[in-house]
C-alpha positions as CSV (number, residue, x, y, z in Angstrom):
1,X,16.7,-15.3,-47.3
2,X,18.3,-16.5,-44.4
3,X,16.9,-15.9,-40.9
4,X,19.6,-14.9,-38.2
5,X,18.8,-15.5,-34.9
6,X,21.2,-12.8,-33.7
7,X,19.3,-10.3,-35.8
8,X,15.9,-11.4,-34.2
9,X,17.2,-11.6,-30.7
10,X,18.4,-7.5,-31.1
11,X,15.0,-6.9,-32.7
12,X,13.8,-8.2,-30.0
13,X,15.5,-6.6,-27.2
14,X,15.2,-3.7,-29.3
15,X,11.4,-3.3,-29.0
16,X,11.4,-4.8,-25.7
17,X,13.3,-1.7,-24.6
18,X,11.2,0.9,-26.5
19,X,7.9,-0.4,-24.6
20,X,9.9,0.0,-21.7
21,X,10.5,3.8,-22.9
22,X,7.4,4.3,-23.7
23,X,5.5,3.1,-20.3
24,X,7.6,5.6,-18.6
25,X,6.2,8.2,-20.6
26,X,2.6,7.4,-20.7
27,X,0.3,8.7,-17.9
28,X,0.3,6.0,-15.1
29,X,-2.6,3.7,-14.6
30,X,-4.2,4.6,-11.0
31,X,-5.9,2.0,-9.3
32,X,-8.1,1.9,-6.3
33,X,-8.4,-0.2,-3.4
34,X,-11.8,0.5,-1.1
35,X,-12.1,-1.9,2.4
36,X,-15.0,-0.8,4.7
37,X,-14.8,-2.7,8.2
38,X,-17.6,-2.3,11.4
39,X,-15.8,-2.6,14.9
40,X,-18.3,-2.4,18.2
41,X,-16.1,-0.4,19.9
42,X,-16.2,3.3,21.0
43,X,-14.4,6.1,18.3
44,X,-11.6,7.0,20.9
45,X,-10.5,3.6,21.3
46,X,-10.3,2.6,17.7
47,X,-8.8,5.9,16.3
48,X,-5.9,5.6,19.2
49,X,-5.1,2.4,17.9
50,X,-4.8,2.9,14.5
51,X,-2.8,6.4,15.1
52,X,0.0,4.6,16.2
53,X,2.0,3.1,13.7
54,X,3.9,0.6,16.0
55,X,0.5,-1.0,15.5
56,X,0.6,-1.5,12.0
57,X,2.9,-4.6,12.9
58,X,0.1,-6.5,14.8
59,X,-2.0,-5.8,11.8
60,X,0.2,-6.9,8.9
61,X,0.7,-10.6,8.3
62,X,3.8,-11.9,9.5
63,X,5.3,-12.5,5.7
64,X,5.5,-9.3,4.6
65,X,8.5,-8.9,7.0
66,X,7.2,-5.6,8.4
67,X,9.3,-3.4,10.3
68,X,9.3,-0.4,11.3
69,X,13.0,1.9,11.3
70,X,11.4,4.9,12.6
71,X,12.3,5.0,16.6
72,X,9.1,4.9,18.6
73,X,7.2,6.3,20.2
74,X,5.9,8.0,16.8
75,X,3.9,11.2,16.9
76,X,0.9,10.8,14.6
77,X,0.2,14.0,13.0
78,X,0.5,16.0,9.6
79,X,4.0,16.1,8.8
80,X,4.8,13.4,10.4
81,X,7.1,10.5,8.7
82,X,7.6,6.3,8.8
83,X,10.1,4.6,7.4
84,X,9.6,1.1,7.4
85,X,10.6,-2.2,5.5
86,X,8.0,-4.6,4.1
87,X,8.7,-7.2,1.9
88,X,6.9,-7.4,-1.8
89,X,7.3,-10.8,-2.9
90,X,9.9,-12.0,-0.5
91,X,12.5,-9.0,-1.5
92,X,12.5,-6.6,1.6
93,X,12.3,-3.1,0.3
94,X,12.4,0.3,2.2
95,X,9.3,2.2,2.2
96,X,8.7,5.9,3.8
97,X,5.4,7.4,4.0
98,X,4.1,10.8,5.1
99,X,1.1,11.8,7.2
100,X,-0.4,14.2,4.7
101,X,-3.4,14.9,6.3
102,X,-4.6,14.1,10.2
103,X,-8.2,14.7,11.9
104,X,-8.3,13.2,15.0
105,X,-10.8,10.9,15.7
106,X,-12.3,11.7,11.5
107,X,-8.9,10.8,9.2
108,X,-5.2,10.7,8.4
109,X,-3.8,9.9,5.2
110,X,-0.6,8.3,3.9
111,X,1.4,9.0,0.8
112,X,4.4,7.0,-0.1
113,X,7.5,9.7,-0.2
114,X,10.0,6.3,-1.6
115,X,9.2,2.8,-2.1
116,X,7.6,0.3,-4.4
117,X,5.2,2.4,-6.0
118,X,4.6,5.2,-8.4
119,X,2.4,6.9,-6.3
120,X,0.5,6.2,-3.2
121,X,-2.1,7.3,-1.3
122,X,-4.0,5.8,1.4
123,X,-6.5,7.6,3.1
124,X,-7.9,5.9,6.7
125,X,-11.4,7.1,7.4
126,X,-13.3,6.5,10.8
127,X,-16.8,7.4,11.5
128,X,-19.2,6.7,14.6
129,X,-22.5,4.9,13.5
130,X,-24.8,2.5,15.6
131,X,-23.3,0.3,17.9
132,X,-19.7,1.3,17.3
133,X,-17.2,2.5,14.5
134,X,-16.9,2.3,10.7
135,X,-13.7,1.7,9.8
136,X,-12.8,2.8,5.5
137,X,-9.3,2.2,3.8
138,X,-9.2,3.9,0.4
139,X,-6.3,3.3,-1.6
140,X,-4.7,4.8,-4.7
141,X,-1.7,3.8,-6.4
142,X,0.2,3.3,-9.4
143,X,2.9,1.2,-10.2
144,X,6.4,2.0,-11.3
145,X,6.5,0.2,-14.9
146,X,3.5,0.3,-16.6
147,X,4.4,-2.0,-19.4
148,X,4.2,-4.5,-16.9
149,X,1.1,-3.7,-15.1
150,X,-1.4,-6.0,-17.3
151,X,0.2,-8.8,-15.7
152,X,1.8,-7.9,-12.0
153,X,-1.2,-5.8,-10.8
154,X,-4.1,-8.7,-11.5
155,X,-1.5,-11.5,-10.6
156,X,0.8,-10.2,-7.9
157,X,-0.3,-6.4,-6.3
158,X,-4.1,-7.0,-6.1
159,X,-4.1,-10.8,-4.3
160,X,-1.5,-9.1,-2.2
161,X,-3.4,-6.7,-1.2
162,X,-6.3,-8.2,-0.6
163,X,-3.9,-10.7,1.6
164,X,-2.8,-8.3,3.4
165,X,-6.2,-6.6,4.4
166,X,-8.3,-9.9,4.8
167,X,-5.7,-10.6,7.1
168,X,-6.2,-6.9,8.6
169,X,-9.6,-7.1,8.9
170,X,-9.7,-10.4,11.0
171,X,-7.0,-9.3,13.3
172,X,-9.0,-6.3,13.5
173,X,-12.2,-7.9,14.0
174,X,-10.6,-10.3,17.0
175,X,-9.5,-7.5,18.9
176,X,-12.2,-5.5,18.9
177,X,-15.1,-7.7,19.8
């Protein structure tokens, strides 16, 4: 029997496109992200800063392109929404979040309403302890094709984000001394 490589190349493509399917209907993998930072500085201080977004610039490293298309000043609060562009690997890409939940001076959380992921939540936790303030990110997300998450996530989405919040924290660290 002869072997046809157009046959092959359809067969291919053919499976190919049913994992494709199929990853859109399976349930999404969620993955974490946790980042727990000490600042010695007082609550006030370090909520204000963080609950305004312009900040998020000074805080972001200069290659993701980060800008934000929401006129300022911005009102933190529940309700309230950012759009932004940030660039994931090199390809700027619009991105709105929501404030989903505000405490002032406790918590506000984030939820991606369009952009790069599935599903996003990021929930920014401050608490007062000895000698200053306890910063916690906690992440959740998922991402958009799950065939395909085997190899971005551990090879693109995870260093990035760790990138992006090593970078964070030292910024972070250097202004609050």
């Amino acid at each position: 029997m002869k072997i046809n490589k157009k046959n092959i190349l359809v067969s291919v493509l053919a499976i190919l496109f049913i994992v494709l399917i199929v990853s859109f209907l399976r349930q999404p993998k969620i993955y974490t992200f946790y980042k727990e930072q000490f600042v010695p500085s007082d609550l006030d201080t370090v909520f204000e800063f963080f609950s305004r977004p312009e900040n998020l610039e000074k805080i972001t490293p200069s290659s993701m392109g980060f800008n934000i298309i929401t006129p300022t000043p911005i009102d933190m609060k529940e309700g309230a929404i950012i759009d932004y562009t940030v660039k994931i690997m090199g390809v700027p890409m619009r991105w709105r979040t929501m404030i989903t939940s505000y405490k002032k001076n406790e918590y506000f959380v984030d939820e991606q309403l369009k952009g790069p992921y599935s599903y996003w939540h990021h929930k920014h936790t401050f608490k007062e302890v000895e000698g200053g303030v306890l910063i916690i990110d906690e992440i959740t997300y998922a991402l958009p094709i799950q065939a395909f998450r085997l190899i971005v996530h551990p090879v693109l989405i995870k260093p990035q984000l760790n990138q992006i919040f090593n970078f964070r924290f030292q910024t972070i660290k250097d202004k609050f001394k």
